[in-house]
C-alpha positions in Angstrom: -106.4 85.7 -2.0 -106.5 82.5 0.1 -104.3 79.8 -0.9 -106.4 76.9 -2.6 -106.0 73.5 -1.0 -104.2 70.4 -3.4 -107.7 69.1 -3.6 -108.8 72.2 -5.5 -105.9 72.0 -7.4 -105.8 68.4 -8.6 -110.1 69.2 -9.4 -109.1 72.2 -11.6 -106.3 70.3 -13.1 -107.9 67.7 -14.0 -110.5 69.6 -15.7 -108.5 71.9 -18.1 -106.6 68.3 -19.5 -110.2 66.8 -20.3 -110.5 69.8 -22.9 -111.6 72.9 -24.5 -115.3 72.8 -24.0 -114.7 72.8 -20.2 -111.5 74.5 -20.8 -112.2 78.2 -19.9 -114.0 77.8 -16.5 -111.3 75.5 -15.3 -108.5 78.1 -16.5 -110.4 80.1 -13.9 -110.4 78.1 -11.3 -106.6 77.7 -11.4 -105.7 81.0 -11.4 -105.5 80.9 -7.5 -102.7 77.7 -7.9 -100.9 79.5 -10.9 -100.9 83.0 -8.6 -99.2 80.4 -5.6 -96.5 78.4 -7.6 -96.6 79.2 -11.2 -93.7 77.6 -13.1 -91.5 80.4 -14.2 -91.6 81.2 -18.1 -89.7 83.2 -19.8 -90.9 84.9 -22.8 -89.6 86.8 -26.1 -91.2 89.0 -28.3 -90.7 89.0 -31.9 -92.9 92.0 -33.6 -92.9 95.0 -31.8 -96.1 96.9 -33.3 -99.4 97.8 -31.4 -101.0 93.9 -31.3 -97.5 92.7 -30.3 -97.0 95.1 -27.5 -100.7 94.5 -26.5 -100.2 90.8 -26.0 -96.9 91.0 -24.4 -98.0 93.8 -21.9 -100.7 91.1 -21.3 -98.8 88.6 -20.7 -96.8 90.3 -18.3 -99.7 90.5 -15.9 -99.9 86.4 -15.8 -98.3 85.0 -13.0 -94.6 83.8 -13.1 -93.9 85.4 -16.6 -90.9 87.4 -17.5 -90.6 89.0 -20.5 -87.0 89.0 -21.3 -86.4 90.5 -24.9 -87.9 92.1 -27.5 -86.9 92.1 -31.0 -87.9 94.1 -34.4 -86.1 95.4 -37.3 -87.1 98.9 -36.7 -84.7 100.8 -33.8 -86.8 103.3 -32.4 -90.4 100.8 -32.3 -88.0 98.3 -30.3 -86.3 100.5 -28.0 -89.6 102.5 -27.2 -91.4 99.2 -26.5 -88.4 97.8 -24.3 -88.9 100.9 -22.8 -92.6 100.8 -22.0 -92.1 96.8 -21.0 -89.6 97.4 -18.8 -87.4 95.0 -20.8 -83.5 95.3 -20.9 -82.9 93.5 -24.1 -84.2 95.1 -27.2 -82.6 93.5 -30.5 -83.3 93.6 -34.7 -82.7 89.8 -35.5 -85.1 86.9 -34.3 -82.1 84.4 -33.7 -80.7 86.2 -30.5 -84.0 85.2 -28.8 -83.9 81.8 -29.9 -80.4 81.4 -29.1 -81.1 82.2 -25.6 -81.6 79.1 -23.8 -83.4 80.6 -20.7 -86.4 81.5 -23.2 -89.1 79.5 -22.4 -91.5 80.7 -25.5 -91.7 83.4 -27.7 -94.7 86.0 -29.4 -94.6 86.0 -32.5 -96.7 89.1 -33.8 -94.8 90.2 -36.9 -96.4 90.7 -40.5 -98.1 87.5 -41.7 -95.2 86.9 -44.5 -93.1 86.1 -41.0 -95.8 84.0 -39.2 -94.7 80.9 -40.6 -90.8 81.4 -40.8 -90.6 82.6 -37.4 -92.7 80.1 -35.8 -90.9 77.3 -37.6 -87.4 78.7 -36.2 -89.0 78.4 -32.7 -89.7 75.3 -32.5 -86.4 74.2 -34.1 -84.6 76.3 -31.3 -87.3 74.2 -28.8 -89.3 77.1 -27.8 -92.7 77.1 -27.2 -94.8 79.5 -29.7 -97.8 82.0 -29.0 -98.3 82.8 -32.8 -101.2 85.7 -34.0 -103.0 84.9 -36.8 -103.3 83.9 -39.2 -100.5 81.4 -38.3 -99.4 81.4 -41.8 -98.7 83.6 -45.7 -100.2 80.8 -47.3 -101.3 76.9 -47.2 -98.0 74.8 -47.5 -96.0 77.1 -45.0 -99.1 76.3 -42.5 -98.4 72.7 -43.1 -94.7 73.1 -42.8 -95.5 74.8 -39.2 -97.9 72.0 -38.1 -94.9 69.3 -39.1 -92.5 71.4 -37.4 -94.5 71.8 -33.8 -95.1 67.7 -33.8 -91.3 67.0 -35.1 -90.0 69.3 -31.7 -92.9 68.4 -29.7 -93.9 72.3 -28.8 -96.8 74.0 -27.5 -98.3 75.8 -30.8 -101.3 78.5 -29.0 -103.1 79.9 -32.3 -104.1 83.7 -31.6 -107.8 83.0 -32.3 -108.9 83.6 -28.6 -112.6 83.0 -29.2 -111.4 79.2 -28.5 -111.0 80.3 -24.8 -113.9 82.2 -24.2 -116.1 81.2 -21.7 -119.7 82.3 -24.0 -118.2 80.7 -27.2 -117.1 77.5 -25.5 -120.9 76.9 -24.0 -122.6 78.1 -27.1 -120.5 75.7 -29.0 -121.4 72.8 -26.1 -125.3 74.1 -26.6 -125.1 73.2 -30.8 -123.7 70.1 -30.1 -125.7 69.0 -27.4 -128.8 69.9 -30.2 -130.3 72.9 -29.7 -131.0 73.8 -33.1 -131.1 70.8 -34.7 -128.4 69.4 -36.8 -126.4 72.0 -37.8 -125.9 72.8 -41.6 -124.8 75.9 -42.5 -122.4 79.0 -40.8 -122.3 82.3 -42.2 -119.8 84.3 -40.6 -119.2 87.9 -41.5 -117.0 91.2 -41.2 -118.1 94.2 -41.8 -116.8 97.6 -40.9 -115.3 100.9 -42.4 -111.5 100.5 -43.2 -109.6 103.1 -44.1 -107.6 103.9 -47.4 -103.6 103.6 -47.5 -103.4 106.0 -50.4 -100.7 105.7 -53.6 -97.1 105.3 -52.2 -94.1 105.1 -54.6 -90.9 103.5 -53.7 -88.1 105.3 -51.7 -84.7 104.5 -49.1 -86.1 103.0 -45.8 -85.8 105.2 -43.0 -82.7 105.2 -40.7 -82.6 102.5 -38.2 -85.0 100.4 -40.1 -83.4 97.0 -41.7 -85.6 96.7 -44.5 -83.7 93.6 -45.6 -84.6 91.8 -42.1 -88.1 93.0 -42.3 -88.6 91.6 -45.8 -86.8 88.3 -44.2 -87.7 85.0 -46.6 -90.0 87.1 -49.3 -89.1 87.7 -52.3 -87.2 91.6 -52.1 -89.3 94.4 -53.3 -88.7 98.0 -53.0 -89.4 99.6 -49.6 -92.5 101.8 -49.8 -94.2 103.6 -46.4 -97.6 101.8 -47.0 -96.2 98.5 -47.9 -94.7 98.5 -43.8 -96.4 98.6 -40.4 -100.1 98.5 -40.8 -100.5 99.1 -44.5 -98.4 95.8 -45.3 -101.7 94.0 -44.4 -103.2 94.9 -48.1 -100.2 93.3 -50.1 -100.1 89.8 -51.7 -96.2 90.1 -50.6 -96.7 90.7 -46.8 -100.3 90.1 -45.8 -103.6 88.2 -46.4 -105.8 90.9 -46.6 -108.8 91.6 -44.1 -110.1 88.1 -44.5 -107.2 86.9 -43.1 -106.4 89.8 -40.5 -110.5 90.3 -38.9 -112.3 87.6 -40.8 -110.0 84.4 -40.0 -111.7 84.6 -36.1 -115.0 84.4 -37.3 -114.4 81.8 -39.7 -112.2 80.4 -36.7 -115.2 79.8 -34.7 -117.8 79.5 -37.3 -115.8 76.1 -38.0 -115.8 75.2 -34.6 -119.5 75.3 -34.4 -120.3 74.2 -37.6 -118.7 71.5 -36.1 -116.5 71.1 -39.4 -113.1 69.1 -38.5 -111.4 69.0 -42.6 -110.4 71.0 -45.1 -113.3 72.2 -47.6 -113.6 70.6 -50.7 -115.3 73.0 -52.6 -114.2 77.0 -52.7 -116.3 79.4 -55.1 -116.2 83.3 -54.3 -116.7 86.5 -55.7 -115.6 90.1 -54.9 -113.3 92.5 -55.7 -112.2 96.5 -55.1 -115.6 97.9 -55.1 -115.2 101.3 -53.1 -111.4 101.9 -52.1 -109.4 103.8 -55.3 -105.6 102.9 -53.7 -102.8 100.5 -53.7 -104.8 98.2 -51.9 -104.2 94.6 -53.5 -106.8 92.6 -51.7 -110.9 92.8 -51.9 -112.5 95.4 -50.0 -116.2 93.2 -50.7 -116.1 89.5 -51.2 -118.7 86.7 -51.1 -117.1 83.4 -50.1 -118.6 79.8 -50.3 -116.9 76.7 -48.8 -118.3 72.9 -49.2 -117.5 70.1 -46.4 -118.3 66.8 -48.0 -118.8 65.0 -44.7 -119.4 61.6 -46.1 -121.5 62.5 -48.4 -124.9 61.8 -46.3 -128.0 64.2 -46.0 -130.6 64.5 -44.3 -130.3 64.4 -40.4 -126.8 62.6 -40.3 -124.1 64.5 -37.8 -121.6 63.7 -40.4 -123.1 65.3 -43.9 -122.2 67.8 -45.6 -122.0 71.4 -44.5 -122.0 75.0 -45.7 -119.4 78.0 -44.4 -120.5 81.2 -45.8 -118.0 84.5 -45.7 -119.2 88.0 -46.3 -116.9 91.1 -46.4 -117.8 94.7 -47.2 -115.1 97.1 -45.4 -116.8 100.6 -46.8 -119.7 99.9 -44.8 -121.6 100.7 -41.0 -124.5 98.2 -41.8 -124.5 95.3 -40.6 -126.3 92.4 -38.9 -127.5 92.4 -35.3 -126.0 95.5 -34.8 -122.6 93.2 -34.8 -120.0 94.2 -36.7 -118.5 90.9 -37.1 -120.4 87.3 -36.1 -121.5 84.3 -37.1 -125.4 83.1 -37.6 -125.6 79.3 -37.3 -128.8 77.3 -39.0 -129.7 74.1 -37.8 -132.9 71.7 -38.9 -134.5 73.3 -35.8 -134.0 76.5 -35.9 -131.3 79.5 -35.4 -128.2 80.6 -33.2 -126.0 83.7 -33.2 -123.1 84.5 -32.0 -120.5 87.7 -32.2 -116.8 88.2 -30.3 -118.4 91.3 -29.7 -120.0 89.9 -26.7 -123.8 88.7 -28.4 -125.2 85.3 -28.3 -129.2 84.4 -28.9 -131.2 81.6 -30.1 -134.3 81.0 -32.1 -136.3 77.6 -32.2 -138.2 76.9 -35.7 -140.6 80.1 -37.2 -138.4 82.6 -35.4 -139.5 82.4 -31.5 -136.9 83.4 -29.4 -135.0 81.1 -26.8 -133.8 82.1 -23.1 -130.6 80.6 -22.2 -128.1 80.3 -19.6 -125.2 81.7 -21.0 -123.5 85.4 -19.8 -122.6 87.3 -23.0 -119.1 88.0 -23.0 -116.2 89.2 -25.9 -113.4 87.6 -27.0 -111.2 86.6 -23.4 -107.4 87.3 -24.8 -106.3 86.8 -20.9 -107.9 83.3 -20.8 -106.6 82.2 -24.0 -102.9 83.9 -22.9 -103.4 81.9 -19.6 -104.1 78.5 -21.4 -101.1 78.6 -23.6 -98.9 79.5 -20.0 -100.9 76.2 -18.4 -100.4 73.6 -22.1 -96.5 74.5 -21.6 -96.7 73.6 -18.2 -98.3 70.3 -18.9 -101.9 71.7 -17.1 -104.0 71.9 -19.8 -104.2 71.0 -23.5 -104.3 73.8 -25.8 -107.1 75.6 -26.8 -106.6 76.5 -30.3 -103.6 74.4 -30.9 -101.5 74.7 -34.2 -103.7 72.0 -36.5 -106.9 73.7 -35.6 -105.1 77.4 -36.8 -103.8 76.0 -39.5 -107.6 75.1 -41.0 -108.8 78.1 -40.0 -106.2 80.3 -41.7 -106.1 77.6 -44.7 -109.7 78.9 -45.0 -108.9 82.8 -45.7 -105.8 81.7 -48.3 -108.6 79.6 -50.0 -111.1 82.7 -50.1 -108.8 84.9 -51.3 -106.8 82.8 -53.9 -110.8 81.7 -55.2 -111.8 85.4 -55.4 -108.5 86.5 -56.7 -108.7 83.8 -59.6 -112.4 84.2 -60.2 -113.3 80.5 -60.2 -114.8 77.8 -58.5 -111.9 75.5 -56.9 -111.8 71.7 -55.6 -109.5 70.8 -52.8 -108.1 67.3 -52.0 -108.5 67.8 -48.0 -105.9 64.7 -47.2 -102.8 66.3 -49.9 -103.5 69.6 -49.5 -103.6 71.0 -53.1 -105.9 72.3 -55.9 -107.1 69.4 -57.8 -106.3 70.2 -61.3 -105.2 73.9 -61.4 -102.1 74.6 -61.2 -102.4 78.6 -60.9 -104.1 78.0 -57.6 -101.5 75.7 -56.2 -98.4 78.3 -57.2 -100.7 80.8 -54.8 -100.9 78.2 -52.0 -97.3 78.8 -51.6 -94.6 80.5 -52.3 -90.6 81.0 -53.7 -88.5 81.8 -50.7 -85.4 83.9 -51.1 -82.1 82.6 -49.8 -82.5 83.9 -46.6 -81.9 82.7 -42.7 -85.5 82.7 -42.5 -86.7 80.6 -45.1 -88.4 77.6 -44.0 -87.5 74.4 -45.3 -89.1 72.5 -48.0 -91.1 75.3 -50.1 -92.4 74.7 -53.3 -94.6 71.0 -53.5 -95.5 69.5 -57.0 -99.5 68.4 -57.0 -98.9 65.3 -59.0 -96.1 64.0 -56.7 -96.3 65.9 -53.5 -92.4 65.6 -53.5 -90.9 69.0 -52.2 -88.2 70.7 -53.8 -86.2 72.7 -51.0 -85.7 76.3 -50.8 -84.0 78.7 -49.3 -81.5 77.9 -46.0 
């Protein structure tokens, strides 16, 4: 590789801090600088199952990273992955990574119930988070995660990597710049086959497993073998169900080109357990409706109001464009599409086709690993930073706590709570045990917003 000259550096630089619509093809253009004098960064992983190993094996391959521990409650996942990382220290509790001055930043990739909690404790300890999504269990704790990454002034990277994708990021320029029109409404979909996790009943943990860690700041329930490693995704306690685990990246970036910047104001869903007969808590099908006010215009104004549409069916192999997930976008002038899977196309008005310069390409995890290694070292701004997550993933707790409820609910965007129901705004957050890992400040009272603390 030849070494780039400072003019080609300064160039590239330059171009990754003016933002994320240019962001990807100027991450490209630095990986020669970042493969000559990369500032060193060491990183800690916190969540040892597949995704976490995934990321951190990626992350590996960036230049000047060292992955220096990896930590989970369960023995054997954490020593088997130290093992296949190369990593000398493998350890059960969080806190010996963050104690660890030389740690630059840390993966977290734990359950969802941890997202939050963990991420908070990082940034207290002044490390630098890469968190998957969705970045939190619920609404407040998101907020709580936000204050904490501007309070310690820390690089939050959301794990919604369609932000750094080269085909998203110019499909996204093309709907501002007008190709369809004025863009109204998103409808963004997931639709696949899942599988069923069966009836379980409680029983002892396994040896080497510290349930009690695991569990962490929620509320202690009995340990049960598909409450833990990928079954905990389909409990209220532990996960967010599939709208949060698959959905929240095409509702990530169905935002983003909807061009939508706020919270919702209106929530109305439907859906339920239609097909799986099993402990599953969540919906397997669910129709979900969210309402941007804008302010309050129609017509042609760039600023109106605006529809997001969610569809989930998880028994099914149907579904649109041969894409399994996607999102169709409808302007006043016609029609765009776009899927992670690597599919982009536009139609003008009456359905005719559009050719357009733009290489189809799925979801770039590398890029978006590379741009949260470049925001920490002050070469780029980040490309799904914490506030943008923290909409996104307030959008799946919305869904679900709507189609959970069964109503239609109305959100005050600039507070942050249910107007007038106070069942919704008990599932936007939640009681934290007195634990090491409960974040501060947990339950918030609608008519005051004044926070009652709990937990350490």
């Amino acid at each position: 590789m030849n070494r780039p000259d400072r003019r080609e550096f300064v160039v590239a630089s330059s171009a990754l801090a003016a933002g994320a619509v240019g962001g990807v093809a100027a991450t490209r253009r630095l990986s020669a600088a970042r493969s000559v004098d990369a500032e060193p960064i060491v990183l800690g992983l916190i969540g040892c199952g597949g995704r976490g190993t995934g990321v951190a094996q990626r992350f590996q391959q960036q230049q000047g990273v060292t992955l220096a521990y990896v930590c989970d409650p369960q023995q054997s996942r954490r020593e088997d992955v130290a093992k296949k990382l190369g990593v000398e220290n493998a350890v059960a509790d969080l806190r010996r990574v963050l104690d660890d001055k030389r740690v630059t930043a840390v993966i977290v990739a734990t359950p969802d119930h941890w997202h939050a909690p963990a991420s908070i404790m990082a940034c207290e300890a002044g490390k630098h988070v890469y968190v998957e999504k969705p970045c939190s269990h619920n609404i407040n704790e998101g907020r709580l995660l936000v204050g904490a990454a501007r309070r310690n002034d820390r690089r939050v990277q959301h794990g919604t990597q369609c932000r750094s994708t080269s085909m998203m990021i110019e499909g996204v320029k093309l709907l501002r710049d007008g190709i369809i029109g004025t863009v109204l409404v998103a409808k963004a979909w997931n639709v696949q086959r899942r599988g069923s996790i069966g009836r379980g009943k409680p029983s002892e943990p396994p040896p080497g497993f510290d349930y009690d860690t695991w569990v962490g700041p929620a509320t202690m329930i009995p340990y049960q073998e598909n409450r833990v490693n990928s079954g905990w995704h389909w409990w209220h306690h532990f996960g967010t169900g599939d709208m949060g685990n698959d959905g929240v990246h095409d509702i990530d970036y169905a935002c983003w080109g909807l061009g939508v910047e706020t919270h919702p104001s209106v929530i109305s869903a439907a859906g339920g357990k239609y097909f799986f007969d099993d402990d599953q808590e969540f919906p397997d099908t669910q129709q979900v409706t969210f309402e941007y006010p804008g302010d309050q215009s129609v017509g042609e104004s760039k600023s109106g109001q605006r529809m997001l549409i969610y569809e989930q069916r998880l028994w099914s192999t149907n579904y649109p464009h041969n894409a399994d997930s996607g999102v169709e976008f409808y302007g006043t002038a016609g029609q765009m599409l776009m899927s992670r899977r690597g599919k982009i196309a536009v139609w003008k008005e009456r359905n005719q086709r559009v050719d357009i310069d733009v290489r189809p390409r799925g979801q770039d995890d590398d890029a978006h690993f590379a741009n949260f290694l470049d925001a920490i070292r002050g070469k780029a701004e980040l490309n799904a930073e914490i506030e943008v997550g923290h909409l996104s993933a307030s959008l799946c707790h919305m869904g679900n706590i709507a189609t959970r409820l069964g109503r239609t609910l109305r959100f005050d965007l600039k507070n942050e709570y249910f107007v007038g129901d106070a069942e919704a705004n008990e599932l936007a957050q939640r009681v934290y045990r007195d634990h090491w890992g409960a974040p501060k400040g947990g339950l918030i009272d609608p008519s005051t917003r004044k926070v009652e603390e709990k937990g350490a």
